[in-house]
N, C-alpha and C positions, 0 to 999 in steps of 0.2 A: 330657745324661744319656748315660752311657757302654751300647754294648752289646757283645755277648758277646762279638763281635769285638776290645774294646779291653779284655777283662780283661786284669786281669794274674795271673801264677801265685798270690801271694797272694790275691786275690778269687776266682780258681777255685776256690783251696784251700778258703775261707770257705764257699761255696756247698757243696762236696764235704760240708765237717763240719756244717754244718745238715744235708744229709740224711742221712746215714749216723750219725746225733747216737745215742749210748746212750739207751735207754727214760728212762733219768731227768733226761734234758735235752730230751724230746722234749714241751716242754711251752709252750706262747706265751704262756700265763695267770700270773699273779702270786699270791702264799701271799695276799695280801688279795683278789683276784679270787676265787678259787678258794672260800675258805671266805664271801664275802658270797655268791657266787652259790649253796654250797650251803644259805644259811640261807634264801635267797629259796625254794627248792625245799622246805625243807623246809615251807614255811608256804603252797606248794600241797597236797604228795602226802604221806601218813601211812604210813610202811613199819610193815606188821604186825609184832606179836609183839616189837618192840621199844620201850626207854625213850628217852627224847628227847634225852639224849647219845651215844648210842650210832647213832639215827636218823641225828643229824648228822655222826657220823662215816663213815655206808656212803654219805650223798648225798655228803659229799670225795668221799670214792674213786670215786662213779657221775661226778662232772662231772671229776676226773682222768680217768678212763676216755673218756667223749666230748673233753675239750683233747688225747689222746693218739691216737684217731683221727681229727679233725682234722688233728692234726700230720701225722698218715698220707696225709691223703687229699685234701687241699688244699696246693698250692704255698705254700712258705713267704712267697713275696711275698702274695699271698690275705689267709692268715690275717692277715700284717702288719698291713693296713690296718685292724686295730679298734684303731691306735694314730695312725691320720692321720687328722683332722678337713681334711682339706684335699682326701685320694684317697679314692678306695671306687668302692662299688659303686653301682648306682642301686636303687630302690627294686624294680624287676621283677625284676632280678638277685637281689636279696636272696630274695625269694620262691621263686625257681626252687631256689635252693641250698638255703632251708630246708628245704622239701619234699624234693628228691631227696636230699640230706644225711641227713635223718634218717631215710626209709626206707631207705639203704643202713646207714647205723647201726644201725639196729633190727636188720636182717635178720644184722650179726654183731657186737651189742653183746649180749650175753645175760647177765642180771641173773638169775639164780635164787630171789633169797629175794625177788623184790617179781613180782607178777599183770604179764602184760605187756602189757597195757592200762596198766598204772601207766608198767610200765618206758618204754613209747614216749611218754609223754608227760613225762617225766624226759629223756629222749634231744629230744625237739625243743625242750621248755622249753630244756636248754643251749645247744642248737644255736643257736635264736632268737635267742637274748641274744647271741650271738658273732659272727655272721652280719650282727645289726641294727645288732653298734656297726662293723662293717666300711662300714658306709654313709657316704655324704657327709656332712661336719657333724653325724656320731653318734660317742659313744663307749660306753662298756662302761656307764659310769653312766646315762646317758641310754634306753640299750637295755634294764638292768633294769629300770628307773623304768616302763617303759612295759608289760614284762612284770608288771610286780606291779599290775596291773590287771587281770588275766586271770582271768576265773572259771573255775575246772576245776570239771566238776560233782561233786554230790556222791557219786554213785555212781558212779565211774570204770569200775567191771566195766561195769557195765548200759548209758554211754555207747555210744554209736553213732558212725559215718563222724566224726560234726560235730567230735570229737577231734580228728582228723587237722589241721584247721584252724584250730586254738585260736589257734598263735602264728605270726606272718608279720613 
């Protein structure tokens, strides 16, 4: 494995345009990722005041929104691995990120039309799922599979700390 020392100006360059990438390439997730993982969300958290196509379309935009701070705030190699079954993270690792990930998301992810008791568990539900398929021998499918077993309770206002813990 080459390191930094034996790039070459091409691979520098590579490196250079992944981070300084435009917002609309600032994205590690795929048009099929993205919209299965907002259908998964939708059939935890019910955004008020709206019809259930419309629903589906603010959770896109809420899991664009976390794939884009991600992108921000995790090294691109990081993020990579929720596409190697082979590298990752280990299971403790996973957890530390989840947690610390989503409450620095929370603190400047800010969702206005949904209660943010909802919104932060929209924010670590995606987190979780990205996080979990970054693991050894996980992938993205494998990682929602096991998030769509999650009960969110039914009164998310009223919910208490035990939220915070939902998904690891």
């Amino acid at each position: 494995m080459a390191t930094i020392k034996d790039f070459t100006p091409a691979e520098f360059k590579t490196l250079l345009d992944e981070y300084f990438a435009p917002p609309e390439q600032r994205s590690k997730m795929s048009e099929d990722e993205i919209i299965s993982l907002a259908q998964q969300l939708n059939k935890k958290i019910n955004v008020p005041l709206i019809r259930e196509t419309g629903e589906e379309k603010i959770l896109i935009k809420i899991v664009l929104k976390i794939d884009g701070f991600l992108y921000n705030n995790l090294p691109n190699e990081v993020y990579g691995l929720m596409r190697d079954l082979d590298q990752g993270i280990s299971d403790k690792e996973a957890k530390r990120l989840v947690k610390r990930l989503s409450k620095l998301a929370n603190d400047k992810i800010d969702i206005p039309y949904i209660p943010e008791r909802m919104e932060g568990i929209a924010i670590r539900f995606v987190i979780s799922v990205i996080i979990n398929s970054a693991r050894k021998k996980w992938d993205i499918t494998k990682a929602a599979e096991g998030m769509a077993l999650v009960t969110i309770p039914e009164n998310i206002e009223d919910a208490g700390a035990e939220t915070n813990n939902l998904f690891v």
